[in-house]
C-alpha positions, 0 to 999 in steps of 0.5 A: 500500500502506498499513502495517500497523496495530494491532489496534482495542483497542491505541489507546494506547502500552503497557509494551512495545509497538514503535513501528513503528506509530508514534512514541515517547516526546517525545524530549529528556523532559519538559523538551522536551516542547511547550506546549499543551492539545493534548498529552496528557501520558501519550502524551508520555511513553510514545509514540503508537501511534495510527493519527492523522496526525502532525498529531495526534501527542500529542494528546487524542483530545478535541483532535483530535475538536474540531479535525477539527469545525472542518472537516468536510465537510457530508456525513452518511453513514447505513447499514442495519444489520438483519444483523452486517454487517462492512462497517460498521467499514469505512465509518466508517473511510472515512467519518472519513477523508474528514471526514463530518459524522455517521454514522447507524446505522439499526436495530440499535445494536450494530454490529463495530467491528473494522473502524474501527480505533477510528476511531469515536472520532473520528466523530460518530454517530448512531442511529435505529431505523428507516428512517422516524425516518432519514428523519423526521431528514434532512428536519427537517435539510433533508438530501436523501437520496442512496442508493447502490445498483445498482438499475433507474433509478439515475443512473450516479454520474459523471452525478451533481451532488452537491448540498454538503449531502446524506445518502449511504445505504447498505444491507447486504453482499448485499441491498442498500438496503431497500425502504423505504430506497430508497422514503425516497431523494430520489434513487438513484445506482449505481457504474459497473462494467466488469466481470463481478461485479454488484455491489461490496463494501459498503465499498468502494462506500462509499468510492468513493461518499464519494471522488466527493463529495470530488472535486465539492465539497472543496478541491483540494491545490495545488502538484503536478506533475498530468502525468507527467514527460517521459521 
């Protein structure tokens, strides 16, 4: 279970707020508050509500862009959007969460952001007006193309070797990649399922999908139990 989270627009403290979300005014005031270019003075002195890890508590959003661009991962994700489709403010949430590079919006700029918890100001993006300027990028980027689709021919996603420097190609809730996104793909890959649905919520394929390049090429945490302990 996570803990609840504040609403998209509450990226700030305000006059009021609770800080259950999370952390306060710098304790001990403006003598003890911390010396660097990091902090942000205003958060220092009224609180952070921000949904940041506490590495990042009290810093300029400017701070942290610049430190997670230190060490992104060289994955892109890219998403369809020809419908309002609410899956993806989701996906760029995932997508900020497990470090991509870039997220590319192809088609329609204007896309619900409700869902990224105001995580797209974190994220690079990007948008093309179409599959073919999409792809027309990728190949200039040397990026091969891995779409994500339960399609006829798809390589179960476990069988998969995920190459380090890749595109991951999603299309929308219901229909799917588009004909042409499925034509521009290097290759097509599907998320093994055992149950009795066809297919999986956009989102959540998305971040299963980004998970699995995560377990191919990020580093391990080290120093963990990785058995359960004898009864």
């Amino acid at each position: 279970m996570t803990a609840a989270e504040p609403e998209p627009e509450a990226d700030g403290a305000d006059e009021g707020t609770s800080y259950s979300h999370g952390v306060g005014p710098w304790p001990g005031g403006r003598d003890a508050w911390p010396v660097g270019e990091e902090y942000d003075p205003e958060l220092l002195e009224r609180g952070d509500t921000r949904n940041v890890i506490d590495r990042y508590r009290y810093w300029r959003m400017e701070a942290i862009v610049a430190d997670l661009d230190a060490r992104r991962h060289p994955f892109h994700v890219a998403i369809e959007n020809w419908q309002h489709d609410m899956n993806i403010g989701s996906i760029v949430r995932s997508a900020n969460a497990f470090a991509a590079d870039t997220v590319h919006i192809i088609g329609r700029r204007r896309w619900n952001k409700r869902g990224a918890m105001v995580t797209d100001r974190y994220q690079h993006l990007e948008y093309h007006p179409d599959v073919a300027g999409f792809a027309e990028w990728a190949r200039a980027a040397s990026l091969p193309i891995v779409a994500v689709d339960n399609v006829p021919g798809a390589v179960p996603i476990e069988a998969f070797a995920w190459p380090e420097r890749c595109v991951l190609l999603f299309g929308q809730e219901g229909p799917g990649l588009s004909a042409e996104a499925q034509a521009a793909a290097d290759v097509t890959v599907e998320i093994t399922q055992f149950g009795s649905t066809r297919s999986l919520n956009a989102s959540a394929a998305a971040a299963i999908a980004m998970h699995s390049w995560i377990l191919a090429h990020a580093e391990r945490p080290t120093g963990f139990r990785s058995t359960l302990p004898e009864a």
